[in-house]
C-alpha positions in Angstrom: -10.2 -7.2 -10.8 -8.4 -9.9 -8.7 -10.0 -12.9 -7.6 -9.4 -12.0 -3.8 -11.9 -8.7 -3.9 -15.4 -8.2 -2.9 -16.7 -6.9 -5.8 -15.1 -9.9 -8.0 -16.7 -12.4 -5.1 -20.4 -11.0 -4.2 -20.6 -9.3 -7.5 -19.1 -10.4 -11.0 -19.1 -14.1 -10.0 -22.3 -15.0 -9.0 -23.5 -12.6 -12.1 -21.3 -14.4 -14.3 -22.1 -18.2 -12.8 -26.1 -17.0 -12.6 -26.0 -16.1 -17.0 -23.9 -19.1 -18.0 -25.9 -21.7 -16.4 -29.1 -20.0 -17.9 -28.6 -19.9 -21.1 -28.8 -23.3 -23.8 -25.4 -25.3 -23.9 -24.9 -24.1 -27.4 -24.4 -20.6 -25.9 -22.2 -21.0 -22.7 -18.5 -20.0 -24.9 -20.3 -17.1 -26.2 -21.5 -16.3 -22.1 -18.2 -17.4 -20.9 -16.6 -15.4 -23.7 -18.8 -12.0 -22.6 -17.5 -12.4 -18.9 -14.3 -12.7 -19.7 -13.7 -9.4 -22.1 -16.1 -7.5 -19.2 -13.2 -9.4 -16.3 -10.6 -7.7 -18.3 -11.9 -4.4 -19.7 -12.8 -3.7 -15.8 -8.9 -3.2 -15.0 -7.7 -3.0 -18.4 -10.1 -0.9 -20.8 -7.9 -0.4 -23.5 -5.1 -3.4 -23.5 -8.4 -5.7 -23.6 -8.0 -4.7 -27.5 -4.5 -6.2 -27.7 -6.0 -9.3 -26.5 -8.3 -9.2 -28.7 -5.8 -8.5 -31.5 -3.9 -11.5 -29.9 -7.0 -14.2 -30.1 -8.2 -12.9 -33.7 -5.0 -12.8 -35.6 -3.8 -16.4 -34.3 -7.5 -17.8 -35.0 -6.6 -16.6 -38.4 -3.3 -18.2 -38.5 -4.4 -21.3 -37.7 -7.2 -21.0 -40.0 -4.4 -20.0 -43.1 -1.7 -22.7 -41.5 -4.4 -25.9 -41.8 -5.9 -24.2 -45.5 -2.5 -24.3 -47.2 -0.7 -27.4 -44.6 0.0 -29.3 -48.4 2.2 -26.3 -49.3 4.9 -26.6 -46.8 6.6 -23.2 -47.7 4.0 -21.3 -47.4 2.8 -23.2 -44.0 5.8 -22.4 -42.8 6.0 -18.9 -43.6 2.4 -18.2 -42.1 4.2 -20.1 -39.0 6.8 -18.4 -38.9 5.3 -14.9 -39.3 2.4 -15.8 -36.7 5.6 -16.6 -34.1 7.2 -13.3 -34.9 4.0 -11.0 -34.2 3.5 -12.8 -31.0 6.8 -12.5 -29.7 7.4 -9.0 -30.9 4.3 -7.8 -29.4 5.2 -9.4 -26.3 8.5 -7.7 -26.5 7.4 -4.1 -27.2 4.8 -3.9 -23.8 7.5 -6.3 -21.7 11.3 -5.7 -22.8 11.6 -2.3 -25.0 12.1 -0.2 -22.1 14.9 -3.0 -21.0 17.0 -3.3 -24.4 16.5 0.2 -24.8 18.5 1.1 -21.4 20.9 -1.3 -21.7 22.1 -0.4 -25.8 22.4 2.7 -24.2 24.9 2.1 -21.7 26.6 -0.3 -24.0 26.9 1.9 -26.8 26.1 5.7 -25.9 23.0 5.4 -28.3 19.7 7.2 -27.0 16.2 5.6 -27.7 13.0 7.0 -26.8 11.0 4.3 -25.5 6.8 5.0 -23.8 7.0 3.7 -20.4 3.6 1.7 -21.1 2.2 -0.5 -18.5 2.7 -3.8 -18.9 -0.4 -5.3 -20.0 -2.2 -8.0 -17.2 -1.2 -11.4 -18.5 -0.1 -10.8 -21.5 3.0 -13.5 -20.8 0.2 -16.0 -20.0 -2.3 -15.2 -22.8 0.2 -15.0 -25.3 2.0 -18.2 -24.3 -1.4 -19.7 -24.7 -2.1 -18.3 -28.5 1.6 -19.5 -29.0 0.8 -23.0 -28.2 -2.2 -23.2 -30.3 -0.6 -22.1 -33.6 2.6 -24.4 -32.8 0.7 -27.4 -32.5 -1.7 -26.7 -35.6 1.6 -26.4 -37.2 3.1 -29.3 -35.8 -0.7 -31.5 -36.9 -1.2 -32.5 -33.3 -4.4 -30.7 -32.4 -7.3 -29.8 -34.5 -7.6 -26.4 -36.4 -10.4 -24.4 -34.1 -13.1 -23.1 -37.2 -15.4 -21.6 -34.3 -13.7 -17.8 -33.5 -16.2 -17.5 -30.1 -14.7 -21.0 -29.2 -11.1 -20.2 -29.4 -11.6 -17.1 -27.8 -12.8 -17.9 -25.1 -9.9 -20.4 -24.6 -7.7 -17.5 -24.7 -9.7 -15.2 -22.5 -11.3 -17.4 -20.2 -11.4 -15.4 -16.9 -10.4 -18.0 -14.5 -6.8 -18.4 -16.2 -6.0 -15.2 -17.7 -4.5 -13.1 -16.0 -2.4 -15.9 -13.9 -2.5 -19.4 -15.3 -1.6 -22.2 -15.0 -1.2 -21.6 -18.9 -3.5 -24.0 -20.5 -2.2 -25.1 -24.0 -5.4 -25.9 -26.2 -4.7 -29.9 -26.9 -5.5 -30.1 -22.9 -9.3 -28.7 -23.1 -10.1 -28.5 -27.2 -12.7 -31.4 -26.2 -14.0 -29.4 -23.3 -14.5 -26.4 -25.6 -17.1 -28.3 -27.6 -18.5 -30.4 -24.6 -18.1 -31.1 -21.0 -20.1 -32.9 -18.4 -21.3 -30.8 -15.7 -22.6 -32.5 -12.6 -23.1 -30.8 -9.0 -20.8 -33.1 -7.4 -17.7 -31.3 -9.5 -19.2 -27.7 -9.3 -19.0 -28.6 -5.3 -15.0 -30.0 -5.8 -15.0 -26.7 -7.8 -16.4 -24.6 -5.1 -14.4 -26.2 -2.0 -10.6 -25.8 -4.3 -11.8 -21.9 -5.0 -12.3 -21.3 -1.4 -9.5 -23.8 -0.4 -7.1 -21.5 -2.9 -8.8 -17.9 -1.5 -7.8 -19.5 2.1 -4.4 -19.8 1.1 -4.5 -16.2 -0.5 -6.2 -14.1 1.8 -5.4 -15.6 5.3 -1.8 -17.3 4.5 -0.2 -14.9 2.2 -1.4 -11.7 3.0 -0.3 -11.9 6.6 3.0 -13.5 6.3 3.8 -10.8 3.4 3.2 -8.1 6.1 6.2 -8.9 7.6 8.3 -9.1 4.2 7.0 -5.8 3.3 8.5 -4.3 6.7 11.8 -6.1 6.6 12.1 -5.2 2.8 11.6 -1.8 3.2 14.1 -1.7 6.1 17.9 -0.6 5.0 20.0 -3.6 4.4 22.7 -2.0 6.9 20.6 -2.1 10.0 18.8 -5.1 9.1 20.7 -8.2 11.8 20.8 -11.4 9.8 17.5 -12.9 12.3 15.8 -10.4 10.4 17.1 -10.6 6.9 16.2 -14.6 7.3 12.7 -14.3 8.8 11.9 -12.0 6.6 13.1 -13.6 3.1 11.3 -17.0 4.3 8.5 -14.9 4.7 8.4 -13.9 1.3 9.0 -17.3 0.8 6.3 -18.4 2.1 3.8 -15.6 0.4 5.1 -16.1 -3.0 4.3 -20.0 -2.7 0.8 -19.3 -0.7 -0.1 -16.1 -3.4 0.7 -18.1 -6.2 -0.7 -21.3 -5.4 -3.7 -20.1 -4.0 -4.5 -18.0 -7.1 -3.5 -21.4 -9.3 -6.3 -23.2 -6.8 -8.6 -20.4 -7.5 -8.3 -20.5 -11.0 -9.0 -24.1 -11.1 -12.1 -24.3 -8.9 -13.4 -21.9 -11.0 -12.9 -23.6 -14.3 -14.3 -26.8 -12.4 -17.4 -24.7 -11.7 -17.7 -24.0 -15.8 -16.8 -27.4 -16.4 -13.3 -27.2 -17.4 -10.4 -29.3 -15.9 -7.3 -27.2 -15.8 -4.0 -28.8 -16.0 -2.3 -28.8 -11.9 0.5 -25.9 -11.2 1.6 -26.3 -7.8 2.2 -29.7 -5.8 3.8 -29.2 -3.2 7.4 -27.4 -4.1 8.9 -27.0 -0.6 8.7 -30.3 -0.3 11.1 -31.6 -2.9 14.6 -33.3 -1.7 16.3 -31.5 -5.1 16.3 -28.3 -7.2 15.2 -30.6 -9.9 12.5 -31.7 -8.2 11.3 -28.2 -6.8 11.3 -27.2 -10.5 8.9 -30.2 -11.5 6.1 -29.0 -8.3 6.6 -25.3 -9.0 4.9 -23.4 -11.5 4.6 -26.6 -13.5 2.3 -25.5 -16.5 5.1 -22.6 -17.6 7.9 -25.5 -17.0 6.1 -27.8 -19.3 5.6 -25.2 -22.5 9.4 -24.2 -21.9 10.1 -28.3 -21.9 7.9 -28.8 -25.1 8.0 -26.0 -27.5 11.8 -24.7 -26.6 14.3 -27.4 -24.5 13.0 -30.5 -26.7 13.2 -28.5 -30.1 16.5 -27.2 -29.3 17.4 -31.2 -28.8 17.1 -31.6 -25.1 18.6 -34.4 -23.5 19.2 -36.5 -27.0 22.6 -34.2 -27.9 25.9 -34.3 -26.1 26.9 -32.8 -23.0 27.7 -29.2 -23.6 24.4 -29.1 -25.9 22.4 -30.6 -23.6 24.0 -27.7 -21.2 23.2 -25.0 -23.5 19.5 -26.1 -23.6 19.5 -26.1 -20.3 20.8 -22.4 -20.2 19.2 -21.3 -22.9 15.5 -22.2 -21.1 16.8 -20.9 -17.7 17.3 -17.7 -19.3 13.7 -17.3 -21.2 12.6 -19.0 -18.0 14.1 -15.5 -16.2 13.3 -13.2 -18.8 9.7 -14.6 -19.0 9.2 -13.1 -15.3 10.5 -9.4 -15.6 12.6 -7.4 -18.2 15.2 -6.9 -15.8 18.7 -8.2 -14.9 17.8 -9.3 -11.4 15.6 -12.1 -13.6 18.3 -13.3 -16.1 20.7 -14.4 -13.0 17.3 -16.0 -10.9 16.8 -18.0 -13.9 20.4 -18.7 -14.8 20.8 -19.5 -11.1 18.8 -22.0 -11.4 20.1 -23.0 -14.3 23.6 -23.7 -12.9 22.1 -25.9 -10.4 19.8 -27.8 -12.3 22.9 -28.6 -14.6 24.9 -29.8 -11.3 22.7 -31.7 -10.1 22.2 -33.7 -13.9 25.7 -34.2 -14.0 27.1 -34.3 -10.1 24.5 -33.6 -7.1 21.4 -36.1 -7.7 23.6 -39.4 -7.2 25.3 -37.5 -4.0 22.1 -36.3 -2.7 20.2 -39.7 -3.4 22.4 -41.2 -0.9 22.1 -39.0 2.0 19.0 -38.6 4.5 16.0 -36.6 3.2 16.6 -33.6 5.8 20.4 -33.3 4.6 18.8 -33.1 0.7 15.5 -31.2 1.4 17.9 -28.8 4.0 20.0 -28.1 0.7 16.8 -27.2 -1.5 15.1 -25.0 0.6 18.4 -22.8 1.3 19.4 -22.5 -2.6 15.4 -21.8 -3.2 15.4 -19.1 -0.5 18.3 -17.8 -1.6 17.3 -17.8 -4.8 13.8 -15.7 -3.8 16.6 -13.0 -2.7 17.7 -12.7 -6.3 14.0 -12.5 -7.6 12.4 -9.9 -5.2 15.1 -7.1 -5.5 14.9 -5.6 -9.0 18.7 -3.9 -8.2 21.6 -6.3 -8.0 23.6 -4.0 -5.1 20.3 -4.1 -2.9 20.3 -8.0 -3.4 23.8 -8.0 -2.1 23.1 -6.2 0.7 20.1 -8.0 1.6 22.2 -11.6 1.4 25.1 -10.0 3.3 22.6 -8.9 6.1 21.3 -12.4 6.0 24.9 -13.9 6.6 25.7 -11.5 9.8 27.2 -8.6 7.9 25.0 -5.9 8.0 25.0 -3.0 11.0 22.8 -5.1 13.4 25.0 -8.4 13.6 23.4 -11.7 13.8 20.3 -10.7 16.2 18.6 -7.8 17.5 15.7 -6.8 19.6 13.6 -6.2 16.4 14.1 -9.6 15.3 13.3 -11.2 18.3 9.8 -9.5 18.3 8.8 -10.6 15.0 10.2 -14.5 15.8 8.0 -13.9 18.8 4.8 -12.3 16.8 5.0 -13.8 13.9 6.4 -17.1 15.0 3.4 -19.6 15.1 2.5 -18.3 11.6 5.7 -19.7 10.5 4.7 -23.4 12.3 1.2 -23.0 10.3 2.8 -21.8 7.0 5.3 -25.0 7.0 2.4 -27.1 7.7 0.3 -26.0 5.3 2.9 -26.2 2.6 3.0 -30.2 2.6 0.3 -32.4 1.7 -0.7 -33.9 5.5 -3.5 -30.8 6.0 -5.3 -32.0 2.9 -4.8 -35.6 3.7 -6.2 -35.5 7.4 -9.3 -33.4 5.8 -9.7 -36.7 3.6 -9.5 -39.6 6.5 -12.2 -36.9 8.3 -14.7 -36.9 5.6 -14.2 -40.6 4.9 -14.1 -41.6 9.0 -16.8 -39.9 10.0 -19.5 -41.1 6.9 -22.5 -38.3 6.9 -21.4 -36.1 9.6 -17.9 -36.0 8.0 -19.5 -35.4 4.5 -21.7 -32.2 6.5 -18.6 -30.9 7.7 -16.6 -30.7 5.2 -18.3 -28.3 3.9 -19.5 -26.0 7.2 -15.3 -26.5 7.3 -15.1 -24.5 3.8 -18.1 -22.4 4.8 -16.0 -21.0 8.3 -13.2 -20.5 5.6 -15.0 -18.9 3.4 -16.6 -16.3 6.1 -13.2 -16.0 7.9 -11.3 -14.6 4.2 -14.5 -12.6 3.3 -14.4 -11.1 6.9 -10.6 -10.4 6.6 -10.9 -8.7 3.1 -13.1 -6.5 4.4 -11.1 -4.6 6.7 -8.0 -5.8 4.8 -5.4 -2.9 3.6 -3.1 -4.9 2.3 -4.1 -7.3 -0.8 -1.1 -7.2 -3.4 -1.4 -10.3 -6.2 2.1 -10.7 -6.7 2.5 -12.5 -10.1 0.3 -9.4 -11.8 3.1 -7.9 -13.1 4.5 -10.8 -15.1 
């Protein structure tokens, strides 16, 4: 069940809102617990047990890790072992079928591997679980003795199958009590729909014209083409993405939870530092805490600080697919980010913002080339189209119809991807006193209408990050 559906908006959401607000405080984790195994088991009927599995046997952990913290060996061990489950179960459903391919064509050797479906979030959820034992360990939060509690931190519907990954120190106190006025279950309401906006009216159109330049042979794709149609899938990823992060935070706001912020405006930034810092910034902060800083981050020499660097641009790949087209997107990255630490940030300080933001946004788009196609010789092609080598040349009729059709989209996209839509909205509702606070809201209302009225007829719906 995806957030962007009719049956999740008209059905299980109103259900689930209409039961946790009637029953007694004491019971809302237990309600918010129920929804959330019902959320999963709808698309997942069977993996729903692994998350289980996952959320019982780190509770437990925690539990054995806080009982026997004065007996550091065995602390450790329980640690250790609890790290080891996690990451091998996440490696079985995610990577088998990957190291299993690859021994093979390194050494001849044959292993029969299931293809099993990846489970939905099972890189978020277990990230999550992670975090929770590593801190216990660590003594920085507070062992969770309440089982429906912690699991329905782990499960909780708005985050789980997506993010932004919530580590537990961020909302332990909000487990065990949060204030819930009507003034933030409005906030709540207006970033959902905000976020389904973004979603179902942004991303879903622009993505129709990836979907028909991806599936177009690199050869007679001109390079017009090749670029309108990787900055459309620019655009989607960033509008999907986001808009899911928005919806998932609206909706915790609406139980009276404050998720941490994943998106600020990335296609803004003036460096691939920077872009890294707006994007996706709840998975960059548990690679930051719990891998670069442990490893020794930016406290060793140069070529450590370099491997660190590497070394979390790789999980940082491998996180996202089992899959070789991942490893060089992250290490990409990687190389960059290292460049600009030691070179590129005092260069591109000192040069205008369009020369610096011109340079992010093509090693970004470039980048999305590398991420998209799951072969390495189809990502070739698609870059050589894109730089006037493919069988159509640098422009063709074909491109010039979609500039020409899909064209204002673009303008509305690159307007929508700063901050100044959200700030005008502001200065409206604070100009224009009560008639800017009415509409406001008959504002999200239209919004909400227009998306519902869209997804209706709509034929096209993916949710892109549902298969990491």
């Amino acid at each position: 069940m995806v957030f962007s559906s009719l049956i999740f908006l008209f059905l299980f959401l109103p259900l689930a809102l209409g039961l946790y607000y009637s029953v007694p405080h004491g019971w809302r984790n237990m309600m918010l617990l129920a929804a959330s195994l019902v959320f999963y088991a709808w698309g997942e009927p069977v993996y729903v047990f692994l998350m289980i599995f996952s959320t019982v046997f780190d509770y437990a952990n925690g539990l054995l890790i806080d009982k026997f913290r004065e007996r550091a060996a065995a602390a450790r061990l329980i640690f250790i072992g609890s790290i080891a489950v996690n990451i091998g179960v996440l490696c079985f459903f995610k990577y088998a079928g990957f190291l299993a391919e690859n021994l093979h064509r390194l050494t001849g050797l044959s292993l029969q591997v299931s293809d099993l479906p990846l489970p939905v979030g099972i890189s978020f959820y277990t990230f999550q679980t992670m975090s929770y034992v590593i801190d216990v360990y660590r003594n920085q939060v507070p062992v969770q003795r309440n089982l429906i509690s912690f699991g329905a931190y782990v499960a909780m519907f708005p985050q789980l199958v997506a993010g932004p990954i919530v580590k537990y120190g961020d909302i332990a106190g909000q487990l065990g009590m949060r204030k819930i006025t009507l003034a933030r279950f409005g906030e709540g309401a207006e970033l959902f729909i905000r976020g389904l906006a973004k979603k179902v009216l942004l991303a879903n159109n622009i993505g129709l014209l990836w979907a028909e330049v991806k599936a177009t042979p690199a050869e007679d794709l001109s390079a017009l083409s090749a670029w309108l149609g990787i900055i459309a899938f620019t655009f989607q990823i960033y509008f999907d993405f986001s808009g899911y992060s928005d919806m998932a935070r609206g909706l915790g706001r609406m139980f009276g939870f404050e998720f941490p912020l994943n998106f600020h405006y990335p296609y803004t930034a003036r460096s691939i530092t920077e872009f890294w810092r707006r994007w996706h910034i709840s998975l960059g902060s548990w690679f930051r805490e719990y891998v670069y800083i442990p490893l020794g981050g930016n406290r060793t020499g140069p070529w450590k600080r370099l491997r660190n660097l590497l070394v979390v641009w790789l999980l940082t790949g491998l996180w996202h697919g089992a899959s070789w087209n991942f490893v060089l997107w992250g290490l990409y990255f990687g190389v960059f980010i290292a460049l600009e630490k030691r070179l590129l940030l005092p260069w591109l300080a000192g040069k205008p913002r369009a020369v610096s933001h011109v340079y992010t946004m093509l090693v970004v788009i470039i980048g999305w080339v590398w991420f998209e196609f799951g072969h390495l010789t189809a990502a070739g092609g698609f870059l050589a189209a894109m730089f006037g080598l493919g069988g159509h040349g640098w422009a063709d009729r074909q491109s010039w119809y979609d500039l020409s059709m899909y064209g204002m989209l673009f303008l509305i996209l690159a307007l929508c991807a700063t901050p100044l839509p959200g700030q005008a909205l502001l200065r409206l509702r604070g100009k224009l006193g009560r008639i800017g606070a009415a509409a406001v809201p008959l504002l999200y209302g239209g919004c909400l209408f227009v998306s519902t009225a869209y997804l209706v007829n709509a034929t096209y719906n993916p949710f892109l990050y549902f298969r990491f």
